[in-house]
N, C-alpha and C positions, 0 to 999 in steps of 0.2 A: 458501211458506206463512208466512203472519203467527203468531207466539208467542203461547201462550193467555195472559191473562192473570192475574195471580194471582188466586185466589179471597179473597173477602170472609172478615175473620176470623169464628170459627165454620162454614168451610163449607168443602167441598171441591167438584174439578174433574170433571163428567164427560164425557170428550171422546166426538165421534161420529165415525163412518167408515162410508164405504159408503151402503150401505140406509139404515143407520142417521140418516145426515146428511140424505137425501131425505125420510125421513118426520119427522122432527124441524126441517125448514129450518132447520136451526142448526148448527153448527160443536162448538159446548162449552156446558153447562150449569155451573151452579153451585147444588150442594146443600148443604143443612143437616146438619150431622155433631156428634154422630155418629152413625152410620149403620148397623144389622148388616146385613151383603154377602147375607144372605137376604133382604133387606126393600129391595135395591134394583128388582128388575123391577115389583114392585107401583107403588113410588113413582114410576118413570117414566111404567107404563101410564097411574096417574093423572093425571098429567101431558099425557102423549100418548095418549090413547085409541084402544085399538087399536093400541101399538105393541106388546105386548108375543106378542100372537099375530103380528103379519106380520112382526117382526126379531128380538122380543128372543130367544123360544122357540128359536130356529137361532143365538145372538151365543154369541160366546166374551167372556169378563170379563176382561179387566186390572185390578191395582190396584196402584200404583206400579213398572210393566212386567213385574208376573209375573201369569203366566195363573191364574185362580184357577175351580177345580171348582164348585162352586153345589149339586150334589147332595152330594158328600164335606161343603161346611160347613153343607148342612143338618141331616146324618147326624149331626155331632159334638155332644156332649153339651153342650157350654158356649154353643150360639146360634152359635159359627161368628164368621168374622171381624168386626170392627167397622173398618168405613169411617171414619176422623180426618177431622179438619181438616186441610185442607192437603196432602192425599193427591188421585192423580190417578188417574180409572178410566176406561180404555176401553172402550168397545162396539163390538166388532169382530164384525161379520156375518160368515156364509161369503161367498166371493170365486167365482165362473166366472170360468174363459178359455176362451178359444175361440179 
């Protein structure tokens, strides 16, 4: 697998996997930060319409490889984490085997 490449200053990384890479035909985005970690499945769907009902609803969040809650940072009184520059988030769908 190729290394993502750094993100442009002011913005950070958001990698895809899975589902996620299929409906997005891309690998990694690069968004404008900063960011509150509540206000990213909107800025995707915008982006990808319709992603946020067929993957994101079901995606688990990364953001600099810790899993991060979305309802727990909605709940918190302060707005909840804020997405930086230079910070990498993943969208990790649920996974089948069979």
């Amino acid at each position: 697998m190729a290394s993502t490449p750094k993100p442009p200053p002011g913005h950070f990384t958001v990698l895809y996997f899975a589902a996620a890479t299929s409906h997005t035909e891309r690998q990694h985005d690069f968004l404008q930060a900063p960011m509150p970690v509540t206000q990213l499945w909107n800025a995707l769907d915008k982006k990808y319409p319709g992603f946020k009902v067929k993957v994101l609803e079901s995606a688990a969040l990364t953001v600099n490889l810790e899993y991060v809650d979305l309802d727990e940072e909605a709940a918190r009184g302060d707005g909840g984490m804020v997405i930086r520059a230079g910070d990498e988030v993943g969208v990790i769908p649920p996974v089948s085997s069979g």
